[in-house]
N, C-alpha and C positions, 0 to 999 in steps of 0.2 A: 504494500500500500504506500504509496507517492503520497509525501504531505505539500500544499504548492505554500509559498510563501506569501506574506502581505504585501510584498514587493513585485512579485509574481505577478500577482491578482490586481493589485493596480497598473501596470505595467499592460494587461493584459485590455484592463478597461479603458484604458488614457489612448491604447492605439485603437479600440474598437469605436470610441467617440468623433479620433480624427480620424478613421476612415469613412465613416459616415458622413462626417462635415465633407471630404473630400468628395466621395461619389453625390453630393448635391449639389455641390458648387459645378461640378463636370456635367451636371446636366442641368444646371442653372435652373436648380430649383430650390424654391425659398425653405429650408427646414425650421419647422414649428419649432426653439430653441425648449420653449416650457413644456410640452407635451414629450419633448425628449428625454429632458430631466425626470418628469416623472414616470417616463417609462422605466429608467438605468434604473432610478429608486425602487421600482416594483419589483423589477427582475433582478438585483439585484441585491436589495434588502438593506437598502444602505440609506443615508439622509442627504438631502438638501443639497446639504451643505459641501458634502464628500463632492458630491458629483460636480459643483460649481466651482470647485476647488481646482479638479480636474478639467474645465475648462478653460478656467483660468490659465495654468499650465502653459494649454495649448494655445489659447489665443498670444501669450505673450512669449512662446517658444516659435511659434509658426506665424505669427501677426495674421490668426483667423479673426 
């Protein structure tokens, strides 16, 4: 039995985020940013906060 890390698992989510932002910018289409958020939240069991966290990241690692 494989235990994944927290690092892992974030890691895992921060690239699932921007590849999604990517495949909508590439078809130039607008992503609902709040119905995103609380999707990550649902399926992944996590808050708010984490996931805006994780965009942040990315907006300011990638200027999305």
């Amino acid at each position: 039995m494989s235990m994944t890390s927290h690092e892992d698992i974030r890691l895992q989510r921060i690239n699932k985020i921007k590849r999604t932002l990517d495949e909508a910018k590439k078809k130039n289409k607008e992503l609902d940013r709040e119905k995103f958020i609380a999707v990550c939240c649902i399926e992944w069991g996590t808050t708010r906060r984490t996931v805006l966290e994780y965009f942040k990241m990315i907006d300011l690692a990638y200027g999305k």
